[in-house]
N, C-alpha and C positions, 0 to 999 in steps of 0.2 A: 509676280505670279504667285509666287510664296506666300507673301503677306496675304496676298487675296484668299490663298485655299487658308491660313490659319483664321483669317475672319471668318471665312465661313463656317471652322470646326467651332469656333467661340462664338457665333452666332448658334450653332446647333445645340451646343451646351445649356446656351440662354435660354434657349426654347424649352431645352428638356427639363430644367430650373422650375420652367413656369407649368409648366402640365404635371410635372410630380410634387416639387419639391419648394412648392408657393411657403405652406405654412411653415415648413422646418428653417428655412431660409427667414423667415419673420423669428421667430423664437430665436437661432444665432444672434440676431439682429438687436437684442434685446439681452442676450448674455455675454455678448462679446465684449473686451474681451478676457474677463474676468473668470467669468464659469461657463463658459464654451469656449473652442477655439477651431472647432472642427466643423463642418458638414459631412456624415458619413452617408454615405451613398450607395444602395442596395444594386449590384450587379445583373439582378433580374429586373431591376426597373429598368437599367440603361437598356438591357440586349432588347427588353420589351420595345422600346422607345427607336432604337436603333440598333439592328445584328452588328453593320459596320462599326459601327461607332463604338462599339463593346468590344468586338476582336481588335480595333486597333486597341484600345485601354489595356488590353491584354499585353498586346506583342510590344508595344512601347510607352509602358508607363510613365517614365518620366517626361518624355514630350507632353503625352497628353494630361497630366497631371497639371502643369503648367496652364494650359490651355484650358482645361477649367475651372484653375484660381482665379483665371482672368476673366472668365465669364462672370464668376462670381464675384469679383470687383466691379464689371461691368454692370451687374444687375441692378434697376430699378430700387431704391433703397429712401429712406428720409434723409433730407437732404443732411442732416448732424451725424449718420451713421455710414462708418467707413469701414470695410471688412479689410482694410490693408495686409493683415497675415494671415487671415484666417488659411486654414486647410482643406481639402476636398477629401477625401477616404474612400475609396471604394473596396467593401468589405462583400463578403459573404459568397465569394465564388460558385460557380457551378457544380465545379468539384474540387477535392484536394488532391496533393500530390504528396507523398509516401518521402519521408525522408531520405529513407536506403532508392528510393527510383530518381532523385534531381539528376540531370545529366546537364553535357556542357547545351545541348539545344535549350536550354531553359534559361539561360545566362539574359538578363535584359530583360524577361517576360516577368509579368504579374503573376507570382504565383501561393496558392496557401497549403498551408502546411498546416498539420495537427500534432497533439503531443503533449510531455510533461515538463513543466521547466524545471530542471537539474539545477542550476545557478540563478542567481540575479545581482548584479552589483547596485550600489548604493547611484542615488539619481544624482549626475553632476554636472555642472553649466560647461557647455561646450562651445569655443569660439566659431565663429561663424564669418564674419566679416574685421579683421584684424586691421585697428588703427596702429599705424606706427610713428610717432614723433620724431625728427631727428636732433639729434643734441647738441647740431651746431648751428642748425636755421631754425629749428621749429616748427620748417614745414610738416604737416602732415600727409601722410602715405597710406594708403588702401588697398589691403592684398586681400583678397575672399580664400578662404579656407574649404578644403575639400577632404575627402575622408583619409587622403593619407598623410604623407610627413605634415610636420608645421611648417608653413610658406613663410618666408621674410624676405622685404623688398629687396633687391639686389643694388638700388642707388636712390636717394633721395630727387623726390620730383623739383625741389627747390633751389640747389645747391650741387646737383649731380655727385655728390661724393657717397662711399658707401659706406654711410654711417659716423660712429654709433648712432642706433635709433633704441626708442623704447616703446613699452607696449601702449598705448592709452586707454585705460579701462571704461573710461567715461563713455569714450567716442566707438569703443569695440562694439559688435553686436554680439548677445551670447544667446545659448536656447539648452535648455536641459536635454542632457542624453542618458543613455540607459543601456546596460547591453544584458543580455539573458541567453541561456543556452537551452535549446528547447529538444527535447530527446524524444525515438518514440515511444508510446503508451506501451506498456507490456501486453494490452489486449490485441495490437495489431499483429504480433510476434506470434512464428511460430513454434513452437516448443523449443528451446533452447540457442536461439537466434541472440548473438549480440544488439544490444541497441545501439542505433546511430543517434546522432544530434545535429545541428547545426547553429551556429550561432546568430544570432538579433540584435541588429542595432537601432533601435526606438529613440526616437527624437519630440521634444516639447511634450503636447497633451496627454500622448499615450504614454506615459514614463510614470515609473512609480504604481502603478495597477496591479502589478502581479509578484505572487513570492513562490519559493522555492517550494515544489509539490502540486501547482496550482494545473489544471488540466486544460491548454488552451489549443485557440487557432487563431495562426499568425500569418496576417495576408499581407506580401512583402514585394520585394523587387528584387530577383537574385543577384549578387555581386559575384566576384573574383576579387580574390586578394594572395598575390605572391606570396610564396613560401621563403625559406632561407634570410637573411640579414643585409646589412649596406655591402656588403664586401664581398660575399658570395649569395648569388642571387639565382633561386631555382627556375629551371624552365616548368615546374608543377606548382600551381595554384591553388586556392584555397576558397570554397567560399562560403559565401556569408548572406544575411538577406537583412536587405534593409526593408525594415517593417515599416508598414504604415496602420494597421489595425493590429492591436490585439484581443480576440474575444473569451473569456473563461468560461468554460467548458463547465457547465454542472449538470450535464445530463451523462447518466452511466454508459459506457460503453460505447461511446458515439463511434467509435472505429469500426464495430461490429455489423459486417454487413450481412440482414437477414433478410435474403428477398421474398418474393412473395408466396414461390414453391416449398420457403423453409419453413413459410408461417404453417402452408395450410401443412405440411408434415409435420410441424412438431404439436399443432392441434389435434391433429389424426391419433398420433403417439399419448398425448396426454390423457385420450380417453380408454385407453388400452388399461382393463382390469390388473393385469400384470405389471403395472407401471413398475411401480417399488423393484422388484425382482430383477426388472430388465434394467431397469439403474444400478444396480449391486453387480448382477452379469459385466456391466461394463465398465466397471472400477476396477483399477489393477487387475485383470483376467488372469496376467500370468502370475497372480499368487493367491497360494489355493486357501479357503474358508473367510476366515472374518465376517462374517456376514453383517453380523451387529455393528462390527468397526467401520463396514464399508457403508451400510446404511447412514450410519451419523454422520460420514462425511461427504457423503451424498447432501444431507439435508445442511452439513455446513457452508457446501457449495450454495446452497439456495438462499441459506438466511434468514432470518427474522423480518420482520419489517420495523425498520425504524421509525421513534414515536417523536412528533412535537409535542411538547406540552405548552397550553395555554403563557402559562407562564414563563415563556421563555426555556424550562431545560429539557434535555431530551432524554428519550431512552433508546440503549445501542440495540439495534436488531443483530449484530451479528453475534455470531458465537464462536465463542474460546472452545479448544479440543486438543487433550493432550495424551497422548501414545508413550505411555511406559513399558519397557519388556526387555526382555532379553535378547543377547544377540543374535542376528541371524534369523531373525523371528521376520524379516519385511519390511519394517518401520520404515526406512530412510525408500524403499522403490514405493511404498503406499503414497508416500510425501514428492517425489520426481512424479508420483501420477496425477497428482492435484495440481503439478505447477504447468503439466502440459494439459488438463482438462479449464482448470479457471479461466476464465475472461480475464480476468486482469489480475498476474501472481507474481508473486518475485522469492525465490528459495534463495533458502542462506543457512550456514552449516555453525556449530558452536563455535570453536576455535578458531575459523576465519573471522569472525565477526567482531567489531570493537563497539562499546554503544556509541560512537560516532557514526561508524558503520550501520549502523540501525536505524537512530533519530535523524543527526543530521549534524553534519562536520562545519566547524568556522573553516576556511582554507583562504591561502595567501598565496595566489598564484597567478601566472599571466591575464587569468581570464579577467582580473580585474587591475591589469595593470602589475601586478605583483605592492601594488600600495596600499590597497585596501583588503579589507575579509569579506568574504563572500560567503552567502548558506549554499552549503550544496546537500541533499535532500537524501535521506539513507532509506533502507530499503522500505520501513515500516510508514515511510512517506510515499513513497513510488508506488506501495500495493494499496493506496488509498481506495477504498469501495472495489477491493479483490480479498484476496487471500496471504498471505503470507507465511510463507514454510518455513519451520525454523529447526535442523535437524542436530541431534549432540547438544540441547539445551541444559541438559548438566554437564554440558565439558565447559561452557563459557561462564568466563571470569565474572564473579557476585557482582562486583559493578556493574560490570554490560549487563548481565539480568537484568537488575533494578529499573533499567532504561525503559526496559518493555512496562514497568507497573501503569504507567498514567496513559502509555499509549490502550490498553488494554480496559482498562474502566472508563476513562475521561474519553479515550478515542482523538485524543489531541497531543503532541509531543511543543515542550515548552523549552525555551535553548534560551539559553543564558551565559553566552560565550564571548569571546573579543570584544565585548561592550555592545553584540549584537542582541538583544531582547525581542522573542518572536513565538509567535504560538504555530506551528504549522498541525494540516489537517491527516488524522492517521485513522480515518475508517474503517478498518479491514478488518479480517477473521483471524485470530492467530491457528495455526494446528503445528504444535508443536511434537518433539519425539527426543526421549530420552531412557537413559540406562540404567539400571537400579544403582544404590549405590556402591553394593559393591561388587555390580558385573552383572550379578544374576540373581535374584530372587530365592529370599530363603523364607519356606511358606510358614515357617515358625514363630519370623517376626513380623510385629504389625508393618503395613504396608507403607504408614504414612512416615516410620522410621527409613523405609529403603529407600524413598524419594528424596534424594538430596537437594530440593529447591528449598526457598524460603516459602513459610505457610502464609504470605500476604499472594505471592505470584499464582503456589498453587489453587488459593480459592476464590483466583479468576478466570478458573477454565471452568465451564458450562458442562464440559464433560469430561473424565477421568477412565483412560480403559487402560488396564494392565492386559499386557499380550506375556502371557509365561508359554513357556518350553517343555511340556514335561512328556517323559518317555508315553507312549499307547502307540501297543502292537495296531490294532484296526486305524487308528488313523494317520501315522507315520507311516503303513503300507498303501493308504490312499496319498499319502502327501508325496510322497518317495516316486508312487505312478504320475501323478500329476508334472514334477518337476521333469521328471524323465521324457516324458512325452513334448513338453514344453520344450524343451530342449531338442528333442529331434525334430518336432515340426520347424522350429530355428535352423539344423543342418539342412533341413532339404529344402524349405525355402531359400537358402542362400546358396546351396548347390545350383538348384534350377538357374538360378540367377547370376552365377561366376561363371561356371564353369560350361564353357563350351557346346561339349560336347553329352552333355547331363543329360540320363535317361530317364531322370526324375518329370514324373508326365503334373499337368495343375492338376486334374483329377487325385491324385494321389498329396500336392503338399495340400489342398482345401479339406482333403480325408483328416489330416491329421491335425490343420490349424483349428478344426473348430471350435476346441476347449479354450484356446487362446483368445480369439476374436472376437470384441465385445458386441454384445447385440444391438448398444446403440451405437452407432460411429462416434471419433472422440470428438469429431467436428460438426459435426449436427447436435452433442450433445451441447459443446461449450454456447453454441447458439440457442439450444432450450435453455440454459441457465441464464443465459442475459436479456430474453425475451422476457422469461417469468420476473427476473429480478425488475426490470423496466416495465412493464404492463400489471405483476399483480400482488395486491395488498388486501390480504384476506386480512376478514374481523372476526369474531371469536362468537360461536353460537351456545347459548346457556346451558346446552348437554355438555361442551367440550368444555366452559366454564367451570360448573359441577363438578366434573370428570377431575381437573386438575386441582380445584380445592378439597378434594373429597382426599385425593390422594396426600397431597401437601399437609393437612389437617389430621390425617390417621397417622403419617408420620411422625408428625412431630409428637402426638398423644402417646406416643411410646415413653418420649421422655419427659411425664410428666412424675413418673414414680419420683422418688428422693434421691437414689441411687443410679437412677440412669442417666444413662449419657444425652446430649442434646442432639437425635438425628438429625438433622438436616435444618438449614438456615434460609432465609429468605430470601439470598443468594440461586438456591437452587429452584423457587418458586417463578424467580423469572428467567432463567434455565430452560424449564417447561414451558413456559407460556412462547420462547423466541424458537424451538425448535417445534411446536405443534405447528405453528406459521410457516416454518419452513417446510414442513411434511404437508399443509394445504397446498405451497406452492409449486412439491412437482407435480400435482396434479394439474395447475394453474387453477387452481379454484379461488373463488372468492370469499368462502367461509370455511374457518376450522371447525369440523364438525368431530363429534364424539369419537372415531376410528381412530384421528390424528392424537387427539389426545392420549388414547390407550397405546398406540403405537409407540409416542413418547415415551408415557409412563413404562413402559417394557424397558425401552432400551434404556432410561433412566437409574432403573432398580438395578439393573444389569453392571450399571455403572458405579452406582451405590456397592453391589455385592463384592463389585472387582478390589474396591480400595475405602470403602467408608465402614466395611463392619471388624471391630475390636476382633481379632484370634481368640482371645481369652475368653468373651462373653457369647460372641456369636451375632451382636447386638448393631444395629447402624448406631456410628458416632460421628457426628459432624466435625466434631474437636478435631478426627484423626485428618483431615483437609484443613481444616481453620487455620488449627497451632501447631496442628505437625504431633502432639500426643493424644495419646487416647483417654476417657477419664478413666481408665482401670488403670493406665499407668502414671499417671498422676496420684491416682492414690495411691499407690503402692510406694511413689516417691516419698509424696506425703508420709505413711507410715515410715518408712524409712528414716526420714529426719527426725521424726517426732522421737524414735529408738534411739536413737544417736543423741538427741537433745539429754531425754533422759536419765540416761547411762550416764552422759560426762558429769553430772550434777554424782554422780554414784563415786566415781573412780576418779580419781588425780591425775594421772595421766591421759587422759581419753576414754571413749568407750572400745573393751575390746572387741576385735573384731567377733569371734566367736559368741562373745553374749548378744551380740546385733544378730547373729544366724540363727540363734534361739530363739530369741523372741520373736523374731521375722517367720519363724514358724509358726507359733507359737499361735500367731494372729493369721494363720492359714498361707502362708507365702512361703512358695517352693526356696529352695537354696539356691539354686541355678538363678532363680529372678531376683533376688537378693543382689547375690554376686554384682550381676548384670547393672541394675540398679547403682549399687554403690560404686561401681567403675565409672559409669554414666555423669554423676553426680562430682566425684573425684575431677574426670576430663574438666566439666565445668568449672572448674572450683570452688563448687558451694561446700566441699568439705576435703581435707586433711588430714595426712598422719604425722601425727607430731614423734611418736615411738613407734617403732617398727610393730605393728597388730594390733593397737590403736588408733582411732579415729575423732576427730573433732567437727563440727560445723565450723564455718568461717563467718 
C-alpha cells in the first residue's frame, strides 16, 4: 500500500516536471553534470500545481525530497542522459521565518531564513558513503555516513573478525560541504536587540557561493544537534539547518516591511512643505538645537545615490560625517539616535574596537573545526548599505584608524590574514564623533591642530561640524529649561507607569512630553528611509548643476591670489553633489532642483566656517582638512627655518635663540607664535639644541 501511495506522489512529481519544468529539465540535461547539478524549483509553482503537495514538501522535506529526485530520474530524458545525482531544490518560500522566532514545532519542516553571514568556512570533501577494507581478508565493507560521529564497521562481512580495516578512498563516495553562520540583518532588530544566528550546513552545488558579509536567504530543513560531549551528554539541544538553497540577497532592506498603509503615509508626508523641519523635530528630540547637525544627518540617513560608470568603476553615494566637540555637548546620544533610526546600523565606541573588530577577523575556532581560519565579518562589514556609528574615534589606536581609510573611499575592506586573501563588501556611511585634542577646544588655535586624526582620514568626511560649548546666558537659560523639562516629563511618565497608585493623569504626562516626542515616529520614519533609499534615484537639473558649480568655482577663485591658501578640493565638489541627492530624496523626488542645492551649499559653508577657515587670516583653507596645517602656518614654519638656517651659518654654535625672536619679528611674527612654532618643530625633530639657547636644523 505504501509503495502504491509513493508511486503516486512520484508520479504527481512527473506530471508537475512536465506542465512547469519541460525546458529547465532540458538545459539540466545538457549541463549535467558538470555545470549544473541542480533543478531549483519555485515553491509557488508547486502550491500552484498542488496546495497538498506543497504543504506536505513543507512539513516533511526529506521524504519528499527523495521522492522527487525520483521523479526526476524517472523522467522522460535521451536515452545517453542520466540525472543519477542530480538535485531537486525547492527555493523561494512563501514566507521566512525570523531567526530569534524558530521553535522546537519547526524541527523537520522546510523552513527559510534571512540574514547576514557572520562566518564561512573553506569548502571540503565530506564522506558520504565510507568503504572499508579489511586487512586480513580484503573484503570490502560499506557503512553510509550520517551527520553525526564517523561510523566504522563493527566486524568484517568476509571473515567476521573486527578488523583492522582501512579507509578506501577510491571505492569511498565524497561530496563538498560547507558550513556558514548566518546572523540576523541589523534592519530586522529593534534598537538595541542582540543578534541571533544559526548555523548551515550546505552540501555539493551550493557550497562555495557565499562569503563573510554577504546578505542571504537560506532555505533549509531544521535539525537538532545535542549539546555537551561523549561523556556527559545534555538533555538541551542545538540546532542547525541543513540547507538546501542559498540565495544572495542584493536588494536593500529586504527585511523591511512596508505595507501598503505605510506607502500611502509616507507619500502623504513627503508632500508636506514642512518636510525638512519635521525631519530635524524628530532627530534626537531630547537634545536641544543642532539644527544644521541634525539636518546633515538627516540627509546622511538618506544618501547619495550610487553611480555606475560605463567603465566599470563607481562613485559612493554615501556620505562621511564627522562630529567634533566638546564634552557633554550630545555627540555620543546624537550617534545611539542614528543607530535606532537607520534601517540597517551597527554602533561601536573607540576603545572597544580593534580593526579586526571593524573589517574583519581571521579566527580558529570550533565553528570550523578549530583546524582551519574562518572570516568573521566586523562591524563596517555588517553595516553594509546602512550606517555605521563610530563613537570616541580619537580614543582608538592609529592602527585600527587606518582600517577605516579604504573602507571609506574604495567602500571595500581587503584582508590579508592566515593566508586568507578576500575583498569583502563595506557600503555604508561612516558618522563618526570625537574630542578635541585636548579635551576641549581652544578657539585660539587652528582647528585642524585640535583634531587629532590623521589628515588622509580626516579628508574623507563629506562633512566636518565642530559642536563647541561656550558660556550664553539666553541660550544655556533655553538649554537648562529644555533639559529640565525633559527630564520631568521622564519622572512622570515612569511615575504613571510604576507606581500604583500615581495620580499622575495621561492628560498631564502628554502636557509635558510634547517637546520630547518627535513628530515623525522613529518607526514610520526608518521606513521612509528605506522606501526612498529603494524606489528613488533623483538626477541633477541645470539650475542645481549651476548652483553647485558656481559655488565650487567662486571658491576655489579665492585661491587663485599668490599668497592664498587652497579653499576647498574636489573632494568637497562631490561632497555637494552626494548630499544635494540626498536632500532631493527626503522629499522622494526624482530631480535635484536649485532649493537642494542652496540648501546644501548653506550647510556646507557652515561646515567649511566650523573647521576650514585659518584663525589668523579669516580665510577658507583646504590645507587645514587635507594635511592638518594651514598655509599661514606653514609659512610661518617656513620663515622659521629659513631663520635658523641663516643664523647658524653666522654663529658657531647655533643660532641663538633670541636672535631667532628678533628676526621672527622682525618679518611680522608675534613671539608667542615663534615660541609655539620652534617647540613644534623641536617635538618633530627637524631641529636641535646642541648648547643650551642655541639652536640648529637637523
Amino acid at each position: 500500500m505504501a509503495r502504491a501511495e509513493n508511486a503516486e506522489i512520484i508520479d504527481r512529481f512527473e506530471e508537475f516536471y512536465r506542465t512547469y519544468y519541460r525546458n529547465e529539465i532540458g538545459e539540466l540535461a545538457q549541463k549535467y553534470p558538470n555545470e549544473q547539478k541542480s533543478l531549483y524549483v519555485d515553491y509557488d509553482d508547486l502550491y500552484r500545481f498542488d496546495t497538498d503537495l506543497a504543504d506536505d514538501f513543507t512539513a516533511q522535506p526529506q521524504q519528499m525530497t527523495e521522492y522527487a529526485e525520483e521523479a526526476l530520474r524517472l523522467y522522460d530524458l535521451p536515452v545517453d542522459v542520466k540525472l543519477g545525482q542530480a538535485h531537486v531544490r525547492v527555493h523561494n518560500l512563501q514566507q521566512t521565518t525570523g531567526i530569534r522566532d524558530i521553535r522546537a514545532d519547526h524541527v523537520g519542516n522546510l523552513i527559510a531564513v534571512q540574514g547576514i553571514v557572520r562566518k564561512a568556512t573553506d569548502v571540503r570533501p565530506k564522506i558520504q558513503n565510507a568503504a572499508f577494507e579489511c586487512q586480513r581478508c580484503g573484503t570490502m565493507t560499506r557503512v553510509p555516513q550520517s551527520d553525526g560521529d564517523f561510523q566504522e564497521p563493527h566486524e568484517c562481512q568476509g571473515c567476521e573478525r573486527q578488523g583492522p580495516f582501512q579507509i578506501n578512498f577510491d571505492q569511498s563516495e565524497f561530496v563538498d560541504a560547507q558550513k556558514i553562520r548566518v546572523q540576523e540583518s541589523p534592519e530586522g532588530l529593534r534598537g538595541g536587540e542582540t543578534p541571533q544566528a544559526i548555523d548551515v550546513h550546505i552540501e555539493d552545488d551550493v557550497t562555495g557561493e557565499v562569503t563573510a558579509g554577504d546578505h542571504v536567504t537560506v532555505t533549509g530543513i531544521l535539525r537538532l544537534e545535542q549539546q555537551g560531549n561523549q561523556q556527559e551528554k545534555s538533555p538541551v539541544f542545538d540546532f542547525y539547518m541543513q540547507g538546501r538553497t542559498v540565495t544572495i540577497e542584493d536588494e536593500q532592506f529586504e527585511e523591511m516591511d512596508i505595507t501598503e498603509e505605510d506607502k500611502k503615509e509616507i507619500i502623504e508626508l513627503s508632500n508636506d512643505p514642512d518636510i525638512y523641519e519635521k525631519m530635524v523635530a524628530s532627530m534626537a528630540p531630547s537634545i536641544y538645537g543642532y539644527e544644521e547637525q541634525k539636518l546633515a544627518i538627516i540627509m546622511q540617513l538618506f544618501s547619495g545615490v550610487k553611480k555606475d560608470l560605463p567603465d566599470g568603476s563607481r562613485i559612493r553615494g554615501d556620505l562621511h560625517m564627522l562630529l567634533i566637540g566638546d564634552p557633554g555637548t550630545g555627540k555620543s546620544q546624537m550617534l545611539q539616535y542614528v543607530k535606532k533610526l537607520a534601517p540597517r546600523s551597527v554602533y561601536t565606541s573607540g576603545k572597544g574596537s580593534s580593526s579586526a573588530g571593524l573589517t574583519a577577523a581571521a579566527v580558529r575556532d570550533d565553528f570550523g573545526d578549530g583546524q582551519q581560519w574562518t572570516l568573521e565579518a566586523g562591524a563596517l562589514v555588517l553595516a553594509d548599505q546602512g550606517i555605521a556609528a563610530v563613537d570616541e574615534l580619537d580614543k582608538m589606536r592609529p592602527e585600527d584608524r587606518s582600517a577605516m581609510h579604504e573602507a571609506l573611499e574604495q567602500q571595500s575592506i581587503s584582508i590579508s590574514k592566515a593566508g586568507i586573501n578576500a575583498t569583502l563588501k563595506s557600503r555604508c556611511s561612516l558618522l563618526g564623533a570625537a574630542n578635541p585634542k585636548y579635551g576641549r577646544f581652544d578657539q585660539y588655535e587652528p582647528m585642524g591642530e585640535q583634531i587629532d586624526l590623521e589628515p588622509a582620514l580626516i579628508s574623507r568626511f563629506d562633512l566636518i561640524f565642530t559642536v563647541t560649548d561656550e558660556p550664553d546666558e539666553e541660550k544655556d537659560s533655553e538649554l537648562a529649561e529644555h533639559i529640565i523639562n525633559t527630564n520631568y516629563a521622564g519622572e512622570l511618565f515612569t511615575h504613571r507607569n510604576e507606581v500604583a497608585t500615581s495620580n499622575v493623569s495621561e492628560e498631564e504626562v502628554d502636557n509635558v512630553t510634547e517637546d520630547v516626542v518627535p513628530d515623525i515616529d522613529a518607526d514610520l520614519l526608518r521606513k521612509y528611509v528605506a522606501y526612498a533609499k529603494r524606489n528613488c534615484f533623483p538626477t541633477m537639473t541645470e539650475e542645481a548643476k549651476g548652483a553647485i558649480r558656481d559655488f565650487y568655482v567662486d571658491l576655489r577663485a579665492e585661491g587663485q591670489d599668490e599668497d592664498a591658501p587652497v579653499p576647498v578640493t574636489a573632494r568637497k565638489l562631490e561632497a555637494l553633489v552626494r548630499l544635494s541627492e540626498a536632500s532631493a530624496r527626503v522629499r522622494l523626488s526624482d530631480t535635484v532642483e536649485q532649493k537642494d542645492a542652496e540648501r546644501v551649499i548653506e550647510i556646507v559653508q557652515n561646515s567649511l566656517r566650523d573647521i576650514g577657515v585659518d584663525p589668523e587670516t579669516g580665510e577658507f583653507d583646504a590645507d587645514i582638512v587635507e594635511a592638518g596645517t594651514s598655509k599661514s602656518q606653514r609659512d610661518r614654519i617656513k620663515n622659521i627655518r629659513g631663520i635658523i638656517k641663516e643664523l647658524e651659518e653666522e654663529y658657531e654654535d647655533g643660532a641663538p635663540e633670541d636672535e631667532v625672536f628678533e628676526r621672527a619679528e622682525a618679518v611680522g611674527m608675534d613671539r608667542d607664535k615663534a615660541e609655539h612654532e620652534i617647540e613644534k618643530l623641536r617635538r618633530q625633530g627637524e631641529i636641535y639644541e646642541p648648547t643650551q639657547g642655541h639652536l640648529r636644523s637637523t
